[in-house]
C-alpha positions in Angstrom: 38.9 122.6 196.4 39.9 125.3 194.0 40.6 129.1 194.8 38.1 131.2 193.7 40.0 133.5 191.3 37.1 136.1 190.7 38.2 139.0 191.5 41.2 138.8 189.0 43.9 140.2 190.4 44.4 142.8 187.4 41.2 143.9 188.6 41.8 144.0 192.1 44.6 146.8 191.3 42.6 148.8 189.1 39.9 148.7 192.4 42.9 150.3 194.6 43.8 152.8 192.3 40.2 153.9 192.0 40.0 154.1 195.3 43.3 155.8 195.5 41.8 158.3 193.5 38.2 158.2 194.9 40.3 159.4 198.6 42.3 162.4 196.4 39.5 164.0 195.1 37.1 163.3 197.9 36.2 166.4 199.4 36.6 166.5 203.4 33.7 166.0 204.1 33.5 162.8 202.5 36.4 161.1 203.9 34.5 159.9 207.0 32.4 157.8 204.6 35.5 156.3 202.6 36.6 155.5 206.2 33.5 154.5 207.1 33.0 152.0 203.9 36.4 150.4 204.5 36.0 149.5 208.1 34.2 146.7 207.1 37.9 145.6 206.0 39.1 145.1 209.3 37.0 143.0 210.3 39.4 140.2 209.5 42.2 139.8 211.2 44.8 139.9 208.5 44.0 143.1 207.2 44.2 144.6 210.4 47.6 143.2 211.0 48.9 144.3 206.8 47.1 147.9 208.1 49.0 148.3 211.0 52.8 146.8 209.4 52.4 149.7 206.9 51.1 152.8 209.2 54.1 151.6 211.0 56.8 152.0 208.2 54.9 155.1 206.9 55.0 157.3 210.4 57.9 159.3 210.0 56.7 160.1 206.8 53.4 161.0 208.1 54.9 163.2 210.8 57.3 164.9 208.7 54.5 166.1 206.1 52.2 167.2 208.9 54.7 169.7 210.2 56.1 170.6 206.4 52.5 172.0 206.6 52.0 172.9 209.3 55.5 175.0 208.9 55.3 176.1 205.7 51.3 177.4 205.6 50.7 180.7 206.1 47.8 181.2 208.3 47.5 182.4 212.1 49.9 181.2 214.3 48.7 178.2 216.8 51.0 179.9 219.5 51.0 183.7 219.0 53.9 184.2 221.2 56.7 182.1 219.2 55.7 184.3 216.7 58.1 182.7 213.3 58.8 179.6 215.7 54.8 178.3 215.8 52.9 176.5 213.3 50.1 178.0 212.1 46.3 176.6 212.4 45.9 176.4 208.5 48.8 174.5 208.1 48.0 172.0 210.6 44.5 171.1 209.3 45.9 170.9 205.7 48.5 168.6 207.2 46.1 166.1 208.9 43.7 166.4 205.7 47.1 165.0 203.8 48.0 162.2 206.2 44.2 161.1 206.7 44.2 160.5 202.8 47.2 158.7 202.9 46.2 156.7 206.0 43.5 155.4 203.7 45.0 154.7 200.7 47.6 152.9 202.5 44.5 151.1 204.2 43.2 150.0 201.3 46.4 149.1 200.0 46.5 146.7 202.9 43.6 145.4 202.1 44.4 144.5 198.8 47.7 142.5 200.0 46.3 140.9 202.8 43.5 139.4 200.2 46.3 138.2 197.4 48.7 136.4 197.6 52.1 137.8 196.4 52.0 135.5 192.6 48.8 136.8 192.1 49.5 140.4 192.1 52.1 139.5 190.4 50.1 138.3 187.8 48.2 141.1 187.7 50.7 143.8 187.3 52.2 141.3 184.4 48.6 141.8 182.8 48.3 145.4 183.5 51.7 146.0 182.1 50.2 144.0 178.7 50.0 147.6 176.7 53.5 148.7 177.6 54.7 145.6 175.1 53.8 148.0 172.0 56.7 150.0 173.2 58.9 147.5 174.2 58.7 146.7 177.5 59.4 143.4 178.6 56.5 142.4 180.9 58.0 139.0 181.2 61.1 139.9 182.5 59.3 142.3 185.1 57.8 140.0 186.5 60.2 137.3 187.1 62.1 139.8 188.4 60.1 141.5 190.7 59.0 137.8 192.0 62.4 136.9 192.1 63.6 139.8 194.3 60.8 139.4 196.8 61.8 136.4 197.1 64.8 136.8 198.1 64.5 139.9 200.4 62.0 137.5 202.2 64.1 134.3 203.0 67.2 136.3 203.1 68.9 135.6 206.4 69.5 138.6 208.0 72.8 139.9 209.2 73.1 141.3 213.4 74.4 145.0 211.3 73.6 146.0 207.7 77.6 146.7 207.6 77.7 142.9 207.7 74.8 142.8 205.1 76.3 145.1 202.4 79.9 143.1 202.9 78.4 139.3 202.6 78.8 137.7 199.4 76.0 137.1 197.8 75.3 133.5 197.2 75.1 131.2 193.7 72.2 129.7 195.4 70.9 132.6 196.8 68.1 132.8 193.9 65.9 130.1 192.5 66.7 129.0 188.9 62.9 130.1 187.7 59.7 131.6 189.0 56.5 130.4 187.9 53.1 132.3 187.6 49.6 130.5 187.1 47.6 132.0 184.4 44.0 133.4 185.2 41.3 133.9 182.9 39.4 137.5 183.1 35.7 136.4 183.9 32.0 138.4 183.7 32.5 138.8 187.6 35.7 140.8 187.1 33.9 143.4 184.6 31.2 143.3 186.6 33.8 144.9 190.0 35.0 147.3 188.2 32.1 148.7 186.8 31.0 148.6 190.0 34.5 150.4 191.2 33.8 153.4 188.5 30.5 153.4 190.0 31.3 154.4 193.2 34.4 156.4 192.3 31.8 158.7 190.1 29.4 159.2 193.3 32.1 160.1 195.2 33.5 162.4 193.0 30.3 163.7 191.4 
């Protein structure tokens, strides 16, 4: 049985960054129905679990822009009393406006790498990166890189202290000797998703 390779996975980026965009310039009052639209998502398992590894690794950054808002705002204090010491009300809606819009794009982030498999985004940033050539940039080399390096942080063993990590020696077999991407062709399906993706991103910003 062959994989169904519609969306390409070029395509599949350019529909994250629209909707990336789509969540910026949403107004607030429209982010319940972004959220609302990608729900569907989590219906399956995996992009529930991609969903939750990122929201995890992103909470300290979440916390520490809600209270650079809610600090640096002016606006009327939340507890009158600390007077300098309290956040203000302003600042803490402005702050939970910013973290809801990055909770979705990192939600639909997660959807897009819970749906393709590391190669294939691969191959599509290698095809997204096809313009850069005029000025030359080495998409090749990118990419065998970047796969290269995932890789290797993934089957890396890992040390009992990063002390031990930064002081082992890195191995001669530590990387493969190549990395290999299969080719895709871009298909009336793919044009077809990201007309749709401009679509929506108009009506939501219209």
């Amino acid at each position: 049985m062959t994989r169904p390779n519609c969306p390409h996975p070029a395509a599949r980026i350019l529909l994250w960054c629209g909707w990336a965009v789509a969540v910026e310039r949403a107004a607030p009052s429209q982010l319940p129905f972004l959220a609302a639209a990608l729900a569907t998502a989590f219906l399956f398992a995996p992009v529930r679990h991609e969903t939750g590894r990122l929201l995890r690794r992103t909470r300290w950054l979440m916390a520490v822009l809600l209270l650079t808002y809610a600090y640096t705002l002016p606006g009327t204090p939340l507890w009158p009393p600390l007077e300098w010491a309290s956040p203000t009300l302003e600042g803490l809606r402005q702050g939970a406006l910013r973290v809801a819009r990055l909770a979705l794009m990192l939600a639909g982030l997660a959807a897009l790498l819970a749906s393709t498999s590391r190669p294939r985004l691969i191959y599509g940033l290698y095809g997204l990166a096809r313009p850069l050539t005029g000025f030359g940039f080495d998409r090749r080399a990118f990419a065998v890189r970047l796969g290269l390096t995932l890789d290797y942080v993934e089957h890396a063993p890992k040390p009992a202290r990063w002390l031990d990590a930064l002081r082992a020696p890195l191995a001669d077999d530590a990387l493969p000797a190549t990395y290999t991407l299969h080719a895709e062709r871009w298909q009336g399906c793919d044009s077809a998703v990201i007309l749709a993706g401009l679509l929506g991103v108009w009506i939501v910003l219209a």
